[in-house]
DRENTORKOL-3810 file (N, C-alpha, C; in nm, 4 decimals):
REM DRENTORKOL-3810
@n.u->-1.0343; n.v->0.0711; n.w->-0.8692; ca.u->-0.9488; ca.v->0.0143; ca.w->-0.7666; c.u->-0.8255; c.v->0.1025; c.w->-0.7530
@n.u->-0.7805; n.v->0.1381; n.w->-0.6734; ca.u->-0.6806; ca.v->0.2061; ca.w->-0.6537; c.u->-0.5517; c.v->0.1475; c.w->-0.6618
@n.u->-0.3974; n.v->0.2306; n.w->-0.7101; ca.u->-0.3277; ca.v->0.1188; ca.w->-0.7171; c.u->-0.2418; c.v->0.0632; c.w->-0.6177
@n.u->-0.2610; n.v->0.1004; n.w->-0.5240; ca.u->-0.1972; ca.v->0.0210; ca.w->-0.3888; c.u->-0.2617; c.v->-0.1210; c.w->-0.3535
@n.u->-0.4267; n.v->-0.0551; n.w->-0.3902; ca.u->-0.4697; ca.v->-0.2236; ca.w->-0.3219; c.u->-0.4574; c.v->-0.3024; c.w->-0.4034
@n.u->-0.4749; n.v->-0.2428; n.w->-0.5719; ca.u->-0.4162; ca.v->-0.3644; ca.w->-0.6707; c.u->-0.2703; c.v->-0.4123; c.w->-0.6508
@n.u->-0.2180; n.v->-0.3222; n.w->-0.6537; ca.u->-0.0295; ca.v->-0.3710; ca.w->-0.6162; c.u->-0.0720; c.v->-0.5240; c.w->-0.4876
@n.u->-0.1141; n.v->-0.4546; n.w->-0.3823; ca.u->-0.1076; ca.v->-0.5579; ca.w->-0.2864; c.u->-0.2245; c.v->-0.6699; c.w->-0.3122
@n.u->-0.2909; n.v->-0.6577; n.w->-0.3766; ca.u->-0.3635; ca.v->-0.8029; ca.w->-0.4305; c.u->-0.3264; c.v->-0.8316; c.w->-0.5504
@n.u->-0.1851; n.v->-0.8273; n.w->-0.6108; ca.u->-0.1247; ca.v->-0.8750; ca.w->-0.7271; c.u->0.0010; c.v->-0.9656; c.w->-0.6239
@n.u->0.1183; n.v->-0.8797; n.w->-0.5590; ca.u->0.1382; ca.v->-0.9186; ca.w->-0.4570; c.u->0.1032; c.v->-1.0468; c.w->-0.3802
@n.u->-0.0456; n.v->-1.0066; n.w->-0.3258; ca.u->-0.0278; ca.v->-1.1406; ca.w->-0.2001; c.u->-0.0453; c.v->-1.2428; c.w->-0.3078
@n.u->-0.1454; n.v->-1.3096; n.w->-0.4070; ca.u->-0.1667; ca.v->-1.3768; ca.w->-0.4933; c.u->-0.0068; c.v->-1.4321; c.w->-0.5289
@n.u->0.0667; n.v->-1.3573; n.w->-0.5676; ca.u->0.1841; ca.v->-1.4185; ca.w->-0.6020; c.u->0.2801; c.v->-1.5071; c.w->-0.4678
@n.u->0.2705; n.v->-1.4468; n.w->-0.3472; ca.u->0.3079; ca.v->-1.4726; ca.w->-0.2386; c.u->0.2351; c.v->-1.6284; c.w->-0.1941
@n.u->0.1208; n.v->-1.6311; n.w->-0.2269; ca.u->0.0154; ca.v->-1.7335; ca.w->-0.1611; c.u->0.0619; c.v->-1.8761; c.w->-0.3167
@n.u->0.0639; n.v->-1.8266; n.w->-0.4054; ca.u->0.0379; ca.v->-1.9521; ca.w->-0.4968; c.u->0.2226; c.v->-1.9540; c.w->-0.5071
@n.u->0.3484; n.v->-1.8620; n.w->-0.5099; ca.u->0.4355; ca.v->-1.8794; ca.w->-0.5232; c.u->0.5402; c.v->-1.8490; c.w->-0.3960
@n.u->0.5220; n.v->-1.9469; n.w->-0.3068; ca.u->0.5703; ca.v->-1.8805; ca.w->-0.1435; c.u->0.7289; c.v->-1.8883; c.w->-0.1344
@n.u->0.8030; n.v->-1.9414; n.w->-0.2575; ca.u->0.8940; ca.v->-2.0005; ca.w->-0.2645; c.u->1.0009; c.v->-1.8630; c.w->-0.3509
@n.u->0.9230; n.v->-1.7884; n.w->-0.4090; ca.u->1.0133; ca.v->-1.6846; ca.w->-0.5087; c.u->1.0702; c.v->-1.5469; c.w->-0.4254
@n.u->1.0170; n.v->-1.5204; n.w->-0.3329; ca.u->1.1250; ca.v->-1.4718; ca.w->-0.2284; c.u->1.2761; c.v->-1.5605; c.w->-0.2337
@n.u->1.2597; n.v->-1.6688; n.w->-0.2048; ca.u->1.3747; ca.v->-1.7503; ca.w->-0.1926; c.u->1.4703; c.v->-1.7035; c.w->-0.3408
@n.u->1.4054; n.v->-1.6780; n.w->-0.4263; ca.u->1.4979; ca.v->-1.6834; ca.w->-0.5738; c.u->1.5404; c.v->-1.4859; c.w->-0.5832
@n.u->1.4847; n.v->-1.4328; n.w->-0.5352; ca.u->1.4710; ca.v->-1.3289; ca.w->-0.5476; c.u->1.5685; c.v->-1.2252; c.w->-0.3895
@n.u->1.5582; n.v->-1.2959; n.w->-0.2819; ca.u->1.6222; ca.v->-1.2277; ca.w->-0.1547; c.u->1.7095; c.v->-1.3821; c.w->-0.1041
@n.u->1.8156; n.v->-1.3689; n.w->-0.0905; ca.u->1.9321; ca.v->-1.4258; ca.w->-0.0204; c.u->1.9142; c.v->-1.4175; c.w->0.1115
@n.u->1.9248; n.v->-1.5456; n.w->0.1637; ca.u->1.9127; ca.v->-1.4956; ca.w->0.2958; c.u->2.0894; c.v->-1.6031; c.w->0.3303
@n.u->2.1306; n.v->-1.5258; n.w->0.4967; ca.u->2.2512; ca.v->-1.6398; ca.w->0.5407; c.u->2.2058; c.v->-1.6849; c.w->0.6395
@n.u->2.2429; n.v->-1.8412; n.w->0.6686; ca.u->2.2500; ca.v->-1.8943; ca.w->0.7964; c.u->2.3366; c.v->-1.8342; c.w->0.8974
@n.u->2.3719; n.v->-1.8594; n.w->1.0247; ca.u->2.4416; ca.v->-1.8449; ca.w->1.1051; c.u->2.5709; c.v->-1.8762; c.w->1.0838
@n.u->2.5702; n.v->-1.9750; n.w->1.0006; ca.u->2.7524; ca.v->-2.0378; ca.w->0.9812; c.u->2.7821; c.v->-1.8887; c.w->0.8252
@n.u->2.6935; n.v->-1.8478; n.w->0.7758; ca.u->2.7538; ca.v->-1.7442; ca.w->0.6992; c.u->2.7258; c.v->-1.8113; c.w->0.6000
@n.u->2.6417; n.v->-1.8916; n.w->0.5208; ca.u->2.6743; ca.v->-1.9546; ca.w->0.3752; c.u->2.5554; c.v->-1.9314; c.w->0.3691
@n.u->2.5118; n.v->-1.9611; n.w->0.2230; ca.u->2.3753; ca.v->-1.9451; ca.w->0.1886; c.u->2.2499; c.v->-2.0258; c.w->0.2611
@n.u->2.1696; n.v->-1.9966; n.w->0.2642; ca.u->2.0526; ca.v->-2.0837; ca.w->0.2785; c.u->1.9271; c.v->-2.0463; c.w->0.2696
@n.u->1.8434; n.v->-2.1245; n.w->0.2329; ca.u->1.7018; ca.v->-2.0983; ca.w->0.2064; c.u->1.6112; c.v->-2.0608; c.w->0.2904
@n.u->1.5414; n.v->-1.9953; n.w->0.2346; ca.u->1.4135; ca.v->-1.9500; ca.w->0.3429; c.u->1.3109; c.v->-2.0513; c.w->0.3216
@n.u->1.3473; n.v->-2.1149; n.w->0.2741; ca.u->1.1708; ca.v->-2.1521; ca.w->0.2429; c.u->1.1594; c.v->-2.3510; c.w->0.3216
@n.u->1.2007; n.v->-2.3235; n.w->0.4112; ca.u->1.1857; ca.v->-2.4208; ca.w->0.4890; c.u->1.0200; c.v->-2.4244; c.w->0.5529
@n.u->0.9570; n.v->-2.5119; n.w->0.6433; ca.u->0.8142; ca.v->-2.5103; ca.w->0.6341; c.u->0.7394; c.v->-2.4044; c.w->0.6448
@n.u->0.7868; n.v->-2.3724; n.w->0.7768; ca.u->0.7411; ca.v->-2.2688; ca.w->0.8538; c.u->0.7385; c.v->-2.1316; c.w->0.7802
@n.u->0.8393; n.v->-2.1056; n.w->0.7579; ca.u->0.8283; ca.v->-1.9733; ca.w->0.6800; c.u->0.7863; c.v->-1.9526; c.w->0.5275
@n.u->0.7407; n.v->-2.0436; n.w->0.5047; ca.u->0.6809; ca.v->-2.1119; ca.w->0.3747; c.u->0.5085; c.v->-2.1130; c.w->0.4237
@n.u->0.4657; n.v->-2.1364; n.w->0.4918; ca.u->0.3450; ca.v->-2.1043; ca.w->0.5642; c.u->0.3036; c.v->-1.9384; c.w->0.5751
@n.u->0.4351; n.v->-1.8701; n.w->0.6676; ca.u->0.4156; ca.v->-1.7675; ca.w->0.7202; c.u->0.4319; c.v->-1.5992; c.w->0.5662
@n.u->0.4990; n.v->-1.6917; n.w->0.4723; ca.u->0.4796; ca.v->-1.6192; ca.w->0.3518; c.u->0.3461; c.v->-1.6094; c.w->0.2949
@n.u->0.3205; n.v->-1.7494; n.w->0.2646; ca.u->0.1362; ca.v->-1.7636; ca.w->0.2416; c.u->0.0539; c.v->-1.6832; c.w->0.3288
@n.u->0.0904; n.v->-1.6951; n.w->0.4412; ca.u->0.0017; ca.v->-1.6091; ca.w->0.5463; c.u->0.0146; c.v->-1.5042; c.w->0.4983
@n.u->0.1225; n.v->-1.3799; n.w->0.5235; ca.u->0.1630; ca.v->-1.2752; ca.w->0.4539; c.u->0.0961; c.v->-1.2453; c.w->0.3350
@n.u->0.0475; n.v->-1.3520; n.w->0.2207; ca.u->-0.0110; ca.v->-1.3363; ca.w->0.0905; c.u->-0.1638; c.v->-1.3397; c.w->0.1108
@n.u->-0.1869; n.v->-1.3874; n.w->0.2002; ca.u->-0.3231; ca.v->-1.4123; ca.w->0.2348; c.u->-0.3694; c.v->-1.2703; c.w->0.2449
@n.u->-0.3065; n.v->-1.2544; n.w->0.3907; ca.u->-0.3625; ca.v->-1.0765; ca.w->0.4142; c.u->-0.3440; c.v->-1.0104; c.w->0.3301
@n.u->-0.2167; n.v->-0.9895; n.w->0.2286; ca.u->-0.2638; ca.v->-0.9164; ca.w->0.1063; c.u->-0.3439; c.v->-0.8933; c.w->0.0596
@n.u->-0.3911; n.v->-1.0799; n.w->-0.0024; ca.u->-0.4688; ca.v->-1.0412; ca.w->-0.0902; c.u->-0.6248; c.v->-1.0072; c.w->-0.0424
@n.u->-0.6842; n.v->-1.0606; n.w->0.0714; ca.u->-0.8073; ca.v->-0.9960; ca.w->0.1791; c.u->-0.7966; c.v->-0.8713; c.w->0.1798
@n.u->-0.6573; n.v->-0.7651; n.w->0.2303; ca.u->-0.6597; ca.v->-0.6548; ca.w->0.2076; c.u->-0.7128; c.v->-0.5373; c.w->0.1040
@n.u->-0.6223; n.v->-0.6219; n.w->-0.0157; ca.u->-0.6297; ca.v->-0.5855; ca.w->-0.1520; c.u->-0.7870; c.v->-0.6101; c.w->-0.2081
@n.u->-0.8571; n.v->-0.7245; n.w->-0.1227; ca.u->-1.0146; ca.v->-0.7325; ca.w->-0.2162; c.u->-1.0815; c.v->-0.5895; c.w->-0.0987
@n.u->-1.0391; n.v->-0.5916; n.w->0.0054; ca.u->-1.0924; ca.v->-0.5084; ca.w->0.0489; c.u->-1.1147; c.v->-0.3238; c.w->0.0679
@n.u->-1.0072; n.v->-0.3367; n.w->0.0157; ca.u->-1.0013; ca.v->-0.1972; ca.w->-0.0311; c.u->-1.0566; c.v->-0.1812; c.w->-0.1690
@n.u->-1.0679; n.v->-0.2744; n.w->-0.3018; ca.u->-1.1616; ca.v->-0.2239; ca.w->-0.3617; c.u->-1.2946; c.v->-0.2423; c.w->-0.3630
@n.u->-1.2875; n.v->-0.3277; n.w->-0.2751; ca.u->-1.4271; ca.v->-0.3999; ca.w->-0.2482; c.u->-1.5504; c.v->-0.2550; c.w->-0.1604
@n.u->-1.4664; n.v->-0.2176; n.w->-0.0404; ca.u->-1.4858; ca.v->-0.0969; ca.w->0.0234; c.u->-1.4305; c.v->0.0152; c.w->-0.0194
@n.u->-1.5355; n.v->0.1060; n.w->-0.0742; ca.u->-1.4914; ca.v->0.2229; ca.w->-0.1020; c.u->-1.5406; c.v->0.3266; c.w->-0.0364
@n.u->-1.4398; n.v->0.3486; n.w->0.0734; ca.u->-1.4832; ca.v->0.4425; ca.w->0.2138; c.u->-1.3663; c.v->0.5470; c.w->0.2385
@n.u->-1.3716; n.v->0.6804; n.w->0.2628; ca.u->-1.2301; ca.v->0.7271; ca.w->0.2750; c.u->-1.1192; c.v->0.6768; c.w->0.3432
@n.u->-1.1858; n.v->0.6320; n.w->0.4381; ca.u->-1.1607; ca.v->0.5665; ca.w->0.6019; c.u->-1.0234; c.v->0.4324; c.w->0.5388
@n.u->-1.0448; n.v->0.3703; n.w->0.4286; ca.u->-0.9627; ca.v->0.2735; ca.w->0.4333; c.u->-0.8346; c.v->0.2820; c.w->0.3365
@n.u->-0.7926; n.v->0.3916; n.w->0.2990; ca.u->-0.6718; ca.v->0.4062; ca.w->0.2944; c.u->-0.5635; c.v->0.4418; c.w->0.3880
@n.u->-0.6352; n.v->0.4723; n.w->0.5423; ca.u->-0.5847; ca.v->0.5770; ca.w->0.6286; c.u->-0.5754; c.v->0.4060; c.w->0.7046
@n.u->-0.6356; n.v->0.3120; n.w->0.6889; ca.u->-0.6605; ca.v->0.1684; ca.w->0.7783; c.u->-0.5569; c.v->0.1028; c.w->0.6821
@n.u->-0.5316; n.v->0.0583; n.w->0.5897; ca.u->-0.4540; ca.v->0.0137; ca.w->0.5262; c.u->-0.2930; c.v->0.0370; c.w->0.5034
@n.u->-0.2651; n.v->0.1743; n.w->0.5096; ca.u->-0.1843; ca.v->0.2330; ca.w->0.6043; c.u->-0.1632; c.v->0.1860; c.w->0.7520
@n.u->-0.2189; n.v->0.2083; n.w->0.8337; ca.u->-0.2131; ca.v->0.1309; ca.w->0.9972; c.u->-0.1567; c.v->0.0523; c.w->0.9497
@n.u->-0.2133; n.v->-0.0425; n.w->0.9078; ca.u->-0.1704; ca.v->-0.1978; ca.w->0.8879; c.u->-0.0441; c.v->-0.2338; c.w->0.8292
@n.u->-0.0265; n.v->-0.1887; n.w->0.7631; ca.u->0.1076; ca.v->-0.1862; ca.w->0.6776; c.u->0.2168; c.v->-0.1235; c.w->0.7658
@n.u->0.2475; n.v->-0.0029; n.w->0.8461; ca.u->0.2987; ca.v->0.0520; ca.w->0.8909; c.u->0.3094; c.v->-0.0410; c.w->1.0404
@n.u->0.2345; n.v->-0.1146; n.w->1.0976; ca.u->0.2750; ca.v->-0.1892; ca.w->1.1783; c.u->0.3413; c.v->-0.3329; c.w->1.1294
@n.u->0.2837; n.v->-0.3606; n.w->1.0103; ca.u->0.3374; ca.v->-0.4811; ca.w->0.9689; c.u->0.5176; c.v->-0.4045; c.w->0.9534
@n.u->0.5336; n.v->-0.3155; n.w->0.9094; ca.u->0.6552; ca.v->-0.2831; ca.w->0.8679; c.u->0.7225; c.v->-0.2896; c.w->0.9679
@n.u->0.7076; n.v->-0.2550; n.w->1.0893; ca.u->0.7728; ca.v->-0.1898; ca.w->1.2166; c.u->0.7958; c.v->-0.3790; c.w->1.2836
@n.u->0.6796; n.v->-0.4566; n.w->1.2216; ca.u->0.7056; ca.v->-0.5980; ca.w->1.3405; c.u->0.8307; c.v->-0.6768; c.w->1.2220
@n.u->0.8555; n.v->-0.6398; n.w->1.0987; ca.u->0.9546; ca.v->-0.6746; ca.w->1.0276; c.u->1.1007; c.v->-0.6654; c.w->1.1043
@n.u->1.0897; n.v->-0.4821; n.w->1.0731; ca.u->1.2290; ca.v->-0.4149; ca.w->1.1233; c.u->1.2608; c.v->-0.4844; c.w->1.2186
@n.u->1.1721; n.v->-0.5119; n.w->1.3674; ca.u->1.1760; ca.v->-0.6185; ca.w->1.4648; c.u->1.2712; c.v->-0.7607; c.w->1.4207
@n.u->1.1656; n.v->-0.8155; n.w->1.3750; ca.u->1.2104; ca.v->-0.9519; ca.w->1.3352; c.u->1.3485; c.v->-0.9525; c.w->1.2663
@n.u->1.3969; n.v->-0.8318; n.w->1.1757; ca.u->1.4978; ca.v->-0.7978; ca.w->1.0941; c.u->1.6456; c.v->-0.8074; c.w->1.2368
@n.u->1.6027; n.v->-0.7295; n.w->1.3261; ca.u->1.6825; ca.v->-0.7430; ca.w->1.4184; c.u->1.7050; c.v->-0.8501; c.w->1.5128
@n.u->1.5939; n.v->-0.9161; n.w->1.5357; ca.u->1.6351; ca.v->-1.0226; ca.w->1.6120; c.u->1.6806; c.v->-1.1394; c.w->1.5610
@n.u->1.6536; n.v->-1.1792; n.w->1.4727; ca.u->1.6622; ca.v->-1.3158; ca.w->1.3775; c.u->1.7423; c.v->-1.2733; c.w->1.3062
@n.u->1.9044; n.v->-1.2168; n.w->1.2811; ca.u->1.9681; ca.v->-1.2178; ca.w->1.1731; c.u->1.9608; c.v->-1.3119; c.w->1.0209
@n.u->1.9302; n.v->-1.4373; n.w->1.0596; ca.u->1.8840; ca.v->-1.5355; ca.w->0.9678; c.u->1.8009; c.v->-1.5309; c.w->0.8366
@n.u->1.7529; n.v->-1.4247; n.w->0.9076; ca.u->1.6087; ca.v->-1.3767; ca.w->0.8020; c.u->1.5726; c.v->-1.2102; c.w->0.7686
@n.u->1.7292; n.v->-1.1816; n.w->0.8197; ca.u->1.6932; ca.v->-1.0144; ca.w->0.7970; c.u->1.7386; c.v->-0.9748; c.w->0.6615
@n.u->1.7119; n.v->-1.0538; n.w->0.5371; ca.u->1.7005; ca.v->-0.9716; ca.w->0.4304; c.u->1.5718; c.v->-0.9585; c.w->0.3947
@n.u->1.5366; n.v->-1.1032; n.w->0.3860; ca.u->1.3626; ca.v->-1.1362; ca.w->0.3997; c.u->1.2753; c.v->-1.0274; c.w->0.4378
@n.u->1.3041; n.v->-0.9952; n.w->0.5899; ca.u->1.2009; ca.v->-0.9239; ca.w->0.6607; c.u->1.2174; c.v->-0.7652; c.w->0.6224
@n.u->1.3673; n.v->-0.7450; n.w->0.6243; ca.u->1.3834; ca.v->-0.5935; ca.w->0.5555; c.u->1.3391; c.v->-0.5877; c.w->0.4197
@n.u->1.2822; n.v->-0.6911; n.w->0.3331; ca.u->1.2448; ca.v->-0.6605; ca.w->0.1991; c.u->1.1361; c.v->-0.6698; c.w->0.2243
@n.u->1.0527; n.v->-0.7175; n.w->0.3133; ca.u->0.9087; ca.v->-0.7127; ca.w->0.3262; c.u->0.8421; c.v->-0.5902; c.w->0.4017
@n.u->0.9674; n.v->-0.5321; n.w->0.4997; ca.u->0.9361; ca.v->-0.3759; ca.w->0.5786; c.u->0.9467; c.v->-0.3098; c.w->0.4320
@n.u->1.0126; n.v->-0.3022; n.w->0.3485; ca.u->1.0130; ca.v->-0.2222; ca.w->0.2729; c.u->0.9111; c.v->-0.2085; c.w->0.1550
@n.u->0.8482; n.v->-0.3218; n.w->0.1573; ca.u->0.7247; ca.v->-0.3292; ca.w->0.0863; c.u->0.6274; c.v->-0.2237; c.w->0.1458
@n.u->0.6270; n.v->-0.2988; n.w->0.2614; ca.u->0.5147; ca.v->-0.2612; ca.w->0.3319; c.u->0.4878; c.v->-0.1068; c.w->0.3909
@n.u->0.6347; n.v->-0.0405; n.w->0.3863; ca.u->0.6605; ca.v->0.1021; ca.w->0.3739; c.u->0.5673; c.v->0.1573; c.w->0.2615
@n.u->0.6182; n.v->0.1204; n.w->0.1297; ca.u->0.5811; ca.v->0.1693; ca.w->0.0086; c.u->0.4583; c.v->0.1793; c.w->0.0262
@n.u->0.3757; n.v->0.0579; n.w->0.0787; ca.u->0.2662; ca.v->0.0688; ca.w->0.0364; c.u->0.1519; c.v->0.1740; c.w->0.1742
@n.u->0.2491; n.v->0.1903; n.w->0.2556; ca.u->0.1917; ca.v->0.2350; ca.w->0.3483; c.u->0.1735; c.v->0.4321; c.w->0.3048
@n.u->0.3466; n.v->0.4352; n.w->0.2062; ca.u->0.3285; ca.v->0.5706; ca.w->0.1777; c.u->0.1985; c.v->0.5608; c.w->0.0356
@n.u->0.2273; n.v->0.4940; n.w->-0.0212; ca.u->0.1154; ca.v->0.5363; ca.w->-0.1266; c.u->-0.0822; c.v->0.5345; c.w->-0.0805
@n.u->-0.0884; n.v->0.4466; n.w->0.0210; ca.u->-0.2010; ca.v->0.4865; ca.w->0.1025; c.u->-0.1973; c.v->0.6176; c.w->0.1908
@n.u->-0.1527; n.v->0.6682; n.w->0.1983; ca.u->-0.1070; ca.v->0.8189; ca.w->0.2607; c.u->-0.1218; c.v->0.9225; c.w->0.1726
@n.u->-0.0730; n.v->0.9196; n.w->0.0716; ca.u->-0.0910; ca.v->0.9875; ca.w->-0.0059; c.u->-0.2068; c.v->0.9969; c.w->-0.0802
@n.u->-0.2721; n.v->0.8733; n.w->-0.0912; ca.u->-0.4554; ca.v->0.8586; ca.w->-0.0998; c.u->-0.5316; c.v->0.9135; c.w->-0.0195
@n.u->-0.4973; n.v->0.9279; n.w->0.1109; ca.u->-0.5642; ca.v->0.9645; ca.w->0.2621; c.u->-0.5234; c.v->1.1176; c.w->0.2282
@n.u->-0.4059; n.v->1.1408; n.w->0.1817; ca.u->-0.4697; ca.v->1.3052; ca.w->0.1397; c.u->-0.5066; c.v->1.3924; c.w->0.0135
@n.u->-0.5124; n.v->1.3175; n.w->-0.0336; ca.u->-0.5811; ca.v->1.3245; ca.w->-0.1816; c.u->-0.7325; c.v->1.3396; c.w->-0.1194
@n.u->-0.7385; n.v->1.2222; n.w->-0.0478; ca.u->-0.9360; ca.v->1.1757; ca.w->-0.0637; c.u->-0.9933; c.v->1.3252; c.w->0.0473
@n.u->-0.9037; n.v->1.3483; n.w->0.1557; ca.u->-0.8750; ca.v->1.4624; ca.w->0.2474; c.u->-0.9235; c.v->1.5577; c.w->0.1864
@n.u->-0.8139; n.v->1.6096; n.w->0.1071; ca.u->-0.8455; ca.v->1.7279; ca.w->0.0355; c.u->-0.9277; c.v->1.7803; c.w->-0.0466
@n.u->-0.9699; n.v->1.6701; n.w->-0.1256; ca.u->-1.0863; ca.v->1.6688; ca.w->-0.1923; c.u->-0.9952; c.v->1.6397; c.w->-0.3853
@n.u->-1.0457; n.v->1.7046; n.w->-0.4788; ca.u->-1.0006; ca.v->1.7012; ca.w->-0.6006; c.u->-0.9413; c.v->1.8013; c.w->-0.6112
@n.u->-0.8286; n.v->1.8276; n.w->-0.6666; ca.u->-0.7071; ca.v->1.9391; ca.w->-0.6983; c.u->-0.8086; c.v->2.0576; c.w->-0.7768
@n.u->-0.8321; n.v->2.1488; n.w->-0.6942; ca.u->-0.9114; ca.v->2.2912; ca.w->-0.7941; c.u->-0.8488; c.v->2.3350; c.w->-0.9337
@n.u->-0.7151; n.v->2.3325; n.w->-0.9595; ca.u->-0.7455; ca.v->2.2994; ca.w->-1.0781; c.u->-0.7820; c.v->2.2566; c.w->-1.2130
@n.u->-0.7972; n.v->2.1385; n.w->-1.1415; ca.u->-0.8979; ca.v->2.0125; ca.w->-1.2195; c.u->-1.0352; c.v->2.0212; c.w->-1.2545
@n.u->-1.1166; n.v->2.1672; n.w->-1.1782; ca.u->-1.2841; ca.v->2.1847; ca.w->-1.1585; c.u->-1.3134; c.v->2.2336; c.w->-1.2951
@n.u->-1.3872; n.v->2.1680; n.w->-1.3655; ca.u->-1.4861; ca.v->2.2677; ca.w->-1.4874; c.u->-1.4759; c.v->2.3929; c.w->-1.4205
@n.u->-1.4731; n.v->2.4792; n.w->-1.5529; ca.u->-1.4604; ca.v->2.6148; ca.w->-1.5587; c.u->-1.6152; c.v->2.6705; c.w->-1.4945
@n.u->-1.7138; n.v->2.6460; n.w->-1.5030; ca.u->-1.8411; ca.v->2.6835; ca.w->-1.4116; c.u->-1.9086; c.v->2.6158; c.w->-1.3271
@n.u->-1.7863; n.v->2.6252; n.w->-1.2338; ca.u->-1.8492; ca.v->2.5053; ca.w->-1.1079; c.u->-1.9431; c.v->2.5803; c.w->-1.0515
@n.u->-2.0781; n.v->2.5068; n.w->-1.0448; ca.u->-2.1988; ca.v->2.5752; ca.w->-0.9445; c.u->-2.2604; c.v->2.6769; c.w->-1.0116
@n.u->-2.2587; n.v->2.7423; n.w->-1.1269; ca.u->-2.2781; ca.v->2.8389; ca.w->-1.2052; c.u->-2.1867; c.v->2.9256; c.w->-1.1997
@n.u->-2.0765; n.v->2.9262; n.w->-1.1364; ca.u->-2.0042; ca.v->3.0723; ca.w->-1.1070; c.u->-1.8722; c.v->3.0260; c.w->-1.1948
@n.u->-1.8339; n.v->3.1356; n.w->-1.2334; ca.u->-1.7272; ca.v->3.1281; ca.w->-1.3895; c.u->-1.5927; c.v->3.1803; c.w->-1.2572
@n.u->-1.4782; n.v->3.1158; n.w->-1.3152; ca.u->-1.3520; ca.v->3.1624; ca.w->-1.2178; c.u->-1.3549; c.v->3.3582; c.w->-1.2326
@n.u->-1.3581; n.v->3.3911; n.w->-1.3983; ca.u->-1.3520; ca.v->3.5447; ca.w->-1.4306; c.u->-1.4493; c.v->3.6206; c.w->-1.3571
@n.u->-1.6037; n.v->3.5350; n.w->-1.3573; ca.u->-1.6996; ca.v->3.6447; ca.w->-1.2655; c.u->-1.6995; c.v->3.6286; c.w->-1.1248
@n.u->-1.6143; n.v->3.5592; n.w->-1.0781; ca.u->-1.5934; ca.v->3.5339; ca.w->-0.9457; c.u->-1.4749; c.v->3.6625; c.w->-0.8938
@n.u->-1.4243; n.v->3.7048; n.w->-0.9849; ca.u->-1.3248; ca.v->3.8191; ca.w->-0.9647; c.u->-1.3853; c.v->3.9479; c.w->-0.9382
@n.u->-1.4805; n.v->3.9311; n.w->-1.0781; ca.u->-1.5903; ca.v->4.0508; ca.w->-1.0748; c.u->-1.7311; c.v->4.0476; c.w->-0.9814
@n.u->-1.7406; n.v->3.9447; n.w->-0.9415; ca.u->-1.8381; ca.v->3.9972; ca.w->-0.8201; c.u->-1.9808; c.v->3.8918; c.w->-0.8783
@n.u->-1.9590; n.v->3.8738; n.w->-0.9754; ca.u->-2.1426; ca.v->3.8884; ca.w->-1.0093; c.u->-2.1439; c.v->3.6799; c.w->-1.0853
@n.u->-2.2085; n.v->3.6284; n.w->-1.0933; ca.u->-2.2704; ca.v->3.5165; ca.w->-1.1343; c.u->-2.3029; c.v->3.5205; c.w->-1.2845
@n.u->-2.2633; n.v->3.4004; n.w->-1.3247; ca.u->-2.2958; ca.v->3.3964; ca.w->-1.4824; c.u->-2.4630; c.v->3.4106; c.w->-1.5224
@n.u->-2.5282; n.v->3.3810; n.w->-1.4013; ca.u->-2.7316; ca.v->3.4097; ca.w->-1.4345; c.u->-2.7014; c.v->3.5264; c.w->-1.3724
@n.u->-2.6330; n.v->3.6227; n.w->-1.3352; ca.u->-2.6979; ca.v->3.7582; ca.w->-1.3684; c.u->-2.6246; c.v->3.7996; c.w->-1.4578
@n.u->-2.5342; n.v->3.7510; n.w->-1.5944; ca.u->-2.5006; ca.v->3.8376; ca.w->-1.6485; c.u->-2.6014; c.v->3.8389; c.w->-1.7842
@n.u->-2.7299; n.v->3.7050; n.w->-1.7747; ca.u->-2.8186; ca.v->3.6677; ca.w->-1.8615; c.u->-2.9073; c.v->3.7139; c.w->-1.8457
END
């Protein structure tokens, strides 16, 4: 499993069974300027929701192991981030909330990116056994194959 989709199916799980620890964890202000809670119904729902897709996400990326879905998981995240920043701006009410959840959703968008070029590129050549395919890195200098030097 890779660790983005575990992060985000550790994540939503916590989000879905604990919709309330944002509230202990990000401050949010009312309009009059004093404290107040987020976790009134609605957004107590819309956290669960939020945890939901996590954690669907998160089974699905290890569930699917396709190059294709780190580069999709990314999308997703990267728009979820962008409808935050949104919400961050319009709803002052809730723009610590939503800026801590764009910023999740950043992270996780860069560490799927960085999977998408990992999986891209293939495995770092210096990482290859020393006789990949029969050919030695030294006789590859010199011209000739380790079965003809036998």
């Amino acid at each position: 499993m890779r660790t983005a989709a575990a992060a985000r199916l550790a994540l939503g799980v916590t989000l879905v069974v604990r919709p309330d620890l944002p509230k202990k964890t990000v401050s949010t202000r009312s309009r009059e300027h004093r404290r107040g809670s987020i976790a009134d119904s609605r957004t107590r729902r819309l956290i669960q929701a939020l945890g939901a897709r996590y954690v669907l996400q998160g089974l699905a990326g290890a569930i699917v192991r396709r190059r294709w879905v780190p580069a999709a998981d990314a999308t997703v995240d990267l728009v979820h981030a962008a409808s935050m920043v949104t919400l961050a701006h319009f709803i002052p009410a809730h723009r610590r909330l939503a800026t801590t959840s764009a910023a999740a959703a950043f992270l996780f968008t860069v560490a799927d990116l960085r999977a998408t070029v990992h999986l891209t590129r293939g495995p770092d050549p210096e990482h290859r056994p020393p006789h990949h395919q029969g050919l030695s890195s030294a006789h590859l200098i010199e011209g000739t194959s380790t079965h003809e030097q036998h």
